[in-house]
LUMFI-634203 format. One record per residue (C-alpha): chain; residue number from 1; residue in one letter; x, y, z. Coordinates in Angstrom, 3 decimals. Example, Ala and Ser with C-alpha at 12.3 -4.5 7.8 and 13.67 -1.06 7.14 Angstrom:
BEGIN
ATOM c   k r       px       py       pz
ATOM A   1 a   12.300   -4.500    7.800
ATOM A   2 s   13.670   -1.060    7.140
//
This chain:
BEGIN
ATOM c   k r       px       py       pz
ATOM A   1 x   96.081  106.265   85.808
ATOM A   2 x   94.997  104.396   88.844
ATOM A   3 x   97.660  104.839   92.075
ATOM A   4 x   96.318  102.768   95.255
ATOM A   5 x   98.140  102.981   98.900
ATOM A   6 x   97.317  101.173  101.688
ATOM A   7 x   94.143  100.909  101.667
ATOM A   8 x   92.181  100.071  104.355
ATOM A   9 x   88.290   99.267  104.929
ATOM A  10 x   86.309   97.237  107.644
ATOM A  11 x   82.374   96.936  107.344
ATOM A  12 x   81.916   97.956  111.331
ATOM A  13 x   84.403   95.538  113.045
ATOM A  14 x   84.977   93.250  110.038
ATOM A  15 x   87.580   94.166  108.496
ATOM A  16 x   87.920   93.555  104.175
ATOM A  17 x   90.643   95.112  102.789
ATOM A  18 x   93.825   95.258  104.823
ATOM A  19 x   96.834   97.375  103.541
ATOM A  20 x   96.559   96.997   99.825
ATOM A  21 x   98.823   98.890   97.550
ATOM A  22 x   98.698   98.110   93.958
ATOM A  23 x   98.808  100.681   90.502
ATOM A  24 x   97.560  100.255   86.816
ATOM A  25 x   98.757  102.269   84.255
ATOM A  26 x   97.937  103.481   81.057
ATOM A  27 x   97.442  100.994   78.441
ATOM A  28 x   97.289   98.409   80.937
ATOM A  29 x   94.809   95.112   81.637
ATOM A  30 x   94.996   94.397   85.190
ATOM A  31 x   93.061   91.735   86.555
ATOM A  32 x   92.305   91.192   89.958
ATOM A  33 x   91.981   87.335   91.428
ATOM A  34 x   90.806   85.634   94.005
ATOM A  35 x   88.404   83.489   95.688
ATOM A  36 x   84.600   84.494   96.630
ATOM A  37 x   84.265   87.142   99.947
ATOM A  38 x   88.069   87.870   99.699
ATOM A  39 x   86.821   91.901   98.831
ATOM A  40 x   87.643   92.259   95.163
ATOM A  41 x   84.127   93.936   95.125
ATOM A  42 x   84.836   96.315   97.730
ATOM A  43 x   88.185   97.483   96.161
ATOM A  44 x   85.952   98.012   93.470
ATOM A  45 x   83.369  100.386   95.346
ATOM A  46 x   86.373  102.172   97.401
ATOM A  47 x   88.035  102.934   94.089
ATOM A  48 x   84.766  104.388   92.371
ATOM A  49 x   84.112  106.196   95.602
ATOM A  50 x   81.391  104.834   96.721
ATOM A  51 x   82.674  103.680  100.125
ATOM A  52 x   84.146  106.800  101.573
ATOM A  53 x   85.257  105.577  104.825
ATOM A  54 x   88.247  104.042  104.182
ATOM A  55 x   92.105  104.825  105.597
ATOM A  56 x   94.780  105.113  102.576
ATOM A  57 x   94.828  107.270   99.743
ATOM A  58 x   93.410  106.343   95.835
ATOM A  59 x   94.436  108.168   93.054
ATOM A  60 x   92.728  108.830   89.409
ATOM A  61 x   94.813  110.493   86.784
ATOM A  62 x   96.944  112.103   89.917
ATOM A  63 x   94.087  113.386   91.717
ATOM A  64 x   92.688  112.052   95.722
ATOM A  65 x   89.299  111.001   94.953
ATOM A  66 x   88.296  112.656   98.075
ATOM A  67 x   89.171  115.887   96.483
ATOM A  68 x   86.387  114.756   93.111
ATOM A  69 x   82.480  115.101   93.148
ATOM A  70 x   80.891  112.534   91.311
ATOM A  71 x   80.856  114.090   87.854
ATOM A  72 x   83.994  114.502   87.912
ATOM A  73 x   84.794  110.716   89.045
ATOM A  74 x   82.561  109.827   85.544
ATOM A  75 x   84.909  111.867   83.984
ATOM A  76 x   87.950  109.912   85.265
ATOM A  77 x   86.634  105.973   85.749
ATOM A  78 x   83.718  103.937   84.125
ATOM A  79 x   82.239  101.002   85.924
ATOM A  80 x   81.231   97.906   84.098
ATOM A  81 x   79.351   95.661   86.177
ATOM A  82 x   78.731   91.837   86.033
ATOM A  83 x   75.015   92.396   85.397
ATOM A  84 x   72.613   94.970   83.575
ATOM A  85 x   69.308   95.527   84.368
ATOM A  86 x   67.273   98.229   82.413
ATOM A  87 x   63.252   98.895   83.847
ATOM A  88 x   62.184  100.779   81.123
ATOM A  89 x   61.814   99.463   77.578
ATOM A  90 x   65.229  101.258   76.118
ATOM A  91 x   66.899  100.689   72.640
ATOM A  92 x   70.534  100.128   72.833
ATOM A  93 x   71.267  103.315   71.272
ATOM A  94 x   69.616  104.949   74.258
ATOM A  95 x   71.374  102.929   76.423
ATOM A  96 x   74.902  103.710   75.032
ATOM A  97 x   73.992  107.272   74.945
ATOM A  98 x   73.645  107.875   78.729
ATOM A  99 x   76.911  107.428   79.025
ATOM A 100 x   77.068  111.099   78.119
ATOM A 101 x   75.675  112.323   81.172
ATOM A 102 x   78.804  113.259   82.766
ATOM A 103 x   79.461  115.821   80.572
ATOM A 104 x   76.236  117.719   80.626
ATOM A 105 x   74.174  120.037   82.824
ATOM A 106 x   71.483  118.100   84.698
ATOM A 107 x   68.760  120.149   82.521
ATOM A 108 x   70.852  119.554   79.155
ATOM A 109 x   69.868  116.853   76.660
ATOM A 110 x   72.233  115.212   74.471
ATOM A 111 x   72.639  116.653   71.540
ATOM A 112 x   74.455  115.962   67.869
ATOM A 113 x   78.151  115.572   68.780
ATOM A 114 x   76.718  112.824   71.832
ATOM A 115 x   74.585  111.196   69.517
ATOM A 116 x   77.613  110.875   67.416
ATOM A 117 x   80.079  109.628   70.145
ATOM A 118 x   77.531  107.508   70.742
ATOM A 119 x   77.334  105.967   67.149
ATOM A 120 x   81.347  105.579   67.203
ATOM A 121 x   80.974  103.643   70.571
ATOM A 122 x   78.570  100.937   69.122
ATOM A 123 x   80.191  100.574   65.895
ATOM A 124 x   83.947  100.289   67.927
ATOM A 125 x   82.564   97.558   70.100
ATOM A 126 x   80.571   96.153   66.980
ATOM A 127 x   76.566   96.273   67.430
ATOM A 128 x   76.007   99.401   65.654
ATOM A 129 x   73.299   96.833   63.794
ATOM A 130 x   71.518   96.053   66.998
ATOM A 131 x   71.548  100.169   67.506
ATOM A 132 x   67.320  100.286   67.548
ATOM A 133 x   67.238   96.457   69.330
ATOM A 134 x   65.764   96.420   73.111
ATOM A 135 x   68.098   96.573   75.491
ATOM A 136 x   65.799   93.581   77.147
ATOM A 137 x   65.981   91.329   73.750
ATOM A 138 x   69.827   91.231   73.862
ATOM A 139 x   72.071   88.444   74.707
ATOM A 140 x   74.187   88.509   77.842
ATOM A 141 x   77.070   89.020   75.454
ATOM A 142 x   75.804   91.571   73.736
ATOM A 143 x   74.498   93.414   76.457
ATOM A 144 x   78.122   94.005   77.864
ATOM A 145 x   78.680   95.173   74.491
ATOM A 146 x   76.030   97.818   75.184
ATOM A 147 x   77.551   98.826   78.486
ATOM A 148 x   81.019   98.282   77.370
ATOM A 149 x   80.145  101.714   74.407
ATOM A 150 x   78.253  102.895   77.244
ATOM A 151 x   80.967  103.535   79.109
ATOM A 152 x   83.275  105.143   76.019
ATOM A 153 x   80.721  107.522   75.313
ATOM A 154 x   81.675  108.372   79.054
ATOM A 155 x   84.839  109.477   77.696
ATOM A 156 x   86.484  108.239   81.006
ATOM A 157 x   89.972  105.971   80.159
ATOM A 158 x   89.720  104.034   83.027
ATOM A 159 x   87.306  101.141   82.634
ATOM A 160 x   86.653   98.640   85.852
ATOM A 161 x   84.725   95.887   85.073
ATOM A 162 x   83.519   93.147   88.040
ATOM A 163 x   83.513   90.155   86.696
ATOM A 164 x   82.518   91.255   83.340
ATOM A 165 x   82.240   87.308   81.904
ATOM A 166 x   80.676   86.043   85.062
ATOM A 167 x   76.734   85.375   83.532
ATOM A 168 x   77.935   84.507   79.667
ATOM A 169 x   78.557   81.493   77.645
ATOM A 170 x   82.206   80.668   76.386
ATOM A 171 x   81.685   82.386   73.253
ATOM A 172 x   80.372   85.625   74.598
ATOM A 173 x   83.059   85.351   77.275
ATOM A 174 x   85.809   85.556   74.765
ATOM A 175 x   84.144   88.388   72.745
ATOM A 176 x   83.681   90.965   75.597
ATOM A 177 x   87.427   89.977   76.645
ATOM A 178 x   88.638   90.026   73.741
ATOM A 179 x   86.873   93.898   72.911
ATOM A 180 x   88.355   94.956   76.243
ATOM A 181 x   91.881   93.991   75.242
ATOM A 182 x   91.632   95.675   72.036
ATOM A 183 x   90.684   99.051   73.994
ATOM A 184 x   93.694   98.281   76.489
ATOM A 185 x   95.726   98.406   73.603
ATOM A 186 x   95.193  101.731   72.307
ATOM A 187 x   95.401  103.368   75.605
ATOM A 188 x   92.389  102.746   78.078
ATOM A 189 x   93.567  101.732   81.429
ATOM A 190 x   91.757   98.226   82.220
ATOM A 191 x   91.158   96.604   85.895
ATOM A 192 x   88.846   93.836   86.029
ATOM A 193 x   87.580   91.634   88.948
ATOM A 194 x   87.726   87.520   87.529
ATOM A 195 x   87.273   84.000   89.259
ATOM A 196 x   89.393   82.897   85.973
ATOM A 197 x   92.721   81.923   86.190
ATOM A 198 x   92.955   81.178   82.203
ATOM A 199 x   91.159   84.278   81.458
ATOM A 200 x   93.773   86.313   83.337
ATOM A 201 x   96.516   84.730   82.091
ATOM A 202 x   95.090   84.794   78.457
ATOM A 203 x   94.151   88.807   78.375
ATOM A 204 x   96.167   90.576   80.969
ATOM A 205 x   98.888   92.447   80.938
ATOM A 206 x   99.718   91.873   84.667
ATOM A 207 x   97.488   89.846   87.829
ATOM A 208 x   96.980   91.028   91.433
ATOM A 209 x   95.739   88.535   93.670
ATOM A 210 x   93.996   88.612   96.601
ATOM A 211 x   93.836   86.354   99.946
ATOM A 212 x   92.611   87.044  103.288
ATOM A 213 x   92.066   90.955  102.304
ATOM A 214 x   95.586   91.501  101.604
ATOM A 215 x   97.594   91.455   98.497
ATOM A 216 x   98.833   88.232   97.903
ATOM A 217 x  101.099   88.264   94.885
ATOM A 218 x  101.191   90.384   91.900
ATOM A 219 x  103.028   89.859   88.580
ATOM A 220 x  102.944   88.987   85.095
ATOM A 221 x  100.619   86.500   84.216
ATOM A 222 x  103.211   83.984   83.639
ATOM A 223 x  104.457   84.480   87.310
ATOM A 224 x  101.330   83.949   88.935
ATOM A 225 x   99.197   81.478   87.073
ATOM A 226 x  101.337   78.877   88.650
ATOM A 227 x  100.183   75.787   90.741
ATOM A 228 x  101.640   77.169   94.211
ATOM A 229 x   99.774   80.778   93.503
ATOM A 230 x   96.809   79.566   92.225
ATOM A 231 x   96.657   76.384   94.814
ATOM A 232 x   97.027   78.323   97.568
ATOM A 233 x   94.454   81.500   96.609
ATOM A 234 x   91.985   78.676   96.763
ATOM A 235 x   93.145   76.312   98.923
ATOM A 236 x   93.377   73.185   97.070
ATOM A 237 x   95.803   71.187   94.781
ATOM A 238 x   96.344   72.378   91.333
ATOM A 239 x   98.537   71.788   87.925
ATOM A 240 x   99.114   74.157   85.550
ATOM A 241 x   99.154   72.723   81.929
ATOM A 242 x  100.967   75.480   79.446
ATOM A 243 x   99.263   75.140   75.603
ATOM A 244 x  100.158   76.521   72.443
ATOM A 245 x  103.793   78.002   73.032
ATOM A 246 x  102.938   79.024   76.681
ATOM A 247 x  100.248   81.570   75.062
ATOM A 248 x   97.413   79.436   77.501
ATOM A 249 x   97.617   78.200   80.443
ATOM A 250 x   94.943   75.336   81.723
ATOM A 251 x   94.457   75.203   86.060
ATOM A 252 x   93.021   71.560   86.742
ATOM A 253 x   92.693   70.183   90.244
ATOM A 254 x   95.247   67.400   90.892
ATOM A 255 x   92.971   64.903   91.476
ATOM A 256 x   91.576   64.520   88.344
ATOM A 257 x   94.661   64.462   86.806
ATOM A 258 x   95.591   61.503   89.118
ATOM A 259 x   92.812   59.346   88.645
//
């Protein structure tokens, strides 16, 4: 679904991103690591076309995105961001709904087969009971929820989320994640951005990390959430602590371990 080659992109004579290469398929939860400034953000932005000047070639369902007007980008890839901010007083289930705009005429309201996409999308992601809620009275949890059916009333199968769990307590954390997954598994094409080793290694299918602007390692989780990857993306000493059979891996810095 998602075909990157080296990619380029400097803001003026700093450069970011430096020759990065990388695919996600479909059915796949990619995460994306690495430490703050390294330009996971402005993959992000060159992916969803929203930094056009960059050198390499990105690809969405087989197609250049220099060859796709924005509409038809919304058709193709839904953004998720870390934080949701609505000025207006909007229920949820007008919230979720505008995730149909893609697919209408800039006069057009939505009409009875949105409205019903739109009731699927909250019930799949489960707050179809907070449909007539405030967006504004919401949890941070449950406001990724919101944006999460948002963006599968978009119809697009390629969701990109940055930093999706980066504002929300532990439990909300593992909700959202654990929604995304399920979607992964029946066919949507997942990339997120995450400063969470355990996270990545707990939901994804496969890790790309980043250092310096350049692809560091990628892999199965199991390959990279290990002390001499994750010690060297950020520069410090770390053990890795397998739980459970393997199925979790804990990062702590060696010295507390050593004290």
């Amino acid at each position: 679904m998602i075909r990157v080659e080296s990619l380029s992109f400097s803001y003026g004579d700093h450069p970011v991103l430096k020759d990065i290469s990388f695919d996600a398929k479909k059915g796949e939860f990619l995460s994306i690591l690495g430490s703050n400034g390294v330009g996971k953000s402005t993959l992000f932005r060159c992916i969803l076309g929203l930094l056009p000047g960059y050198s390499g070639s990105i690809y969405l369902d087989g197609k250049d995105i220099r060859s796709l007007r924005p509409r038809q980008m919304a058709k193709l890839a839904a953004y998720i961001p870390q934080n949701t901010a609505s000025v207006y007083n909007f229920s949820v289930a007008d919230i979720v709904l505008m995730g149909a705009t893609a697919w209408l005429s800039p006069l057009q309201s939505p009409g009875k087969k949105e409205k019903e996409r739109a009731e699927w999308a909250m019930d799949k992601v489960g707050i179809a009971h907070l449909k007539d809620r405030c967006f504004h009275h919401l949890s941070g949890g449950e406001k990724q929820l919101a944006v999460l059916a948002r963006a599968l009333v978009q119809n697009a199968k390629v969701l990109m989320l940055d930093e999706p769990t980066a504002s929300l307590d532990f439990a909300n954390q593992l909700l959202v994640l654990t929604e995304v997954r399920r979607l992964s598994h029946e066919g949507y094409t997942v990339i997120q951005t995450t400063h969470n080793p355990e996270h990545a290694y707990t939901f994804s299918d496969r890790i790309l990390t980043l250092k310096d602007g350049e692809v560091f390692c990628s892999g199965r989780p199991d390959e990279v959430i290990v002390p001499e990857v994750i010690g060297s993306l950020y520069e410090m000493d770390v053990e890795v602590s397998s739980l459970y059979d393997d199925r979790v891996r804990v990062c702590t810095p060696s010295f507390l371990t050593h004290t």
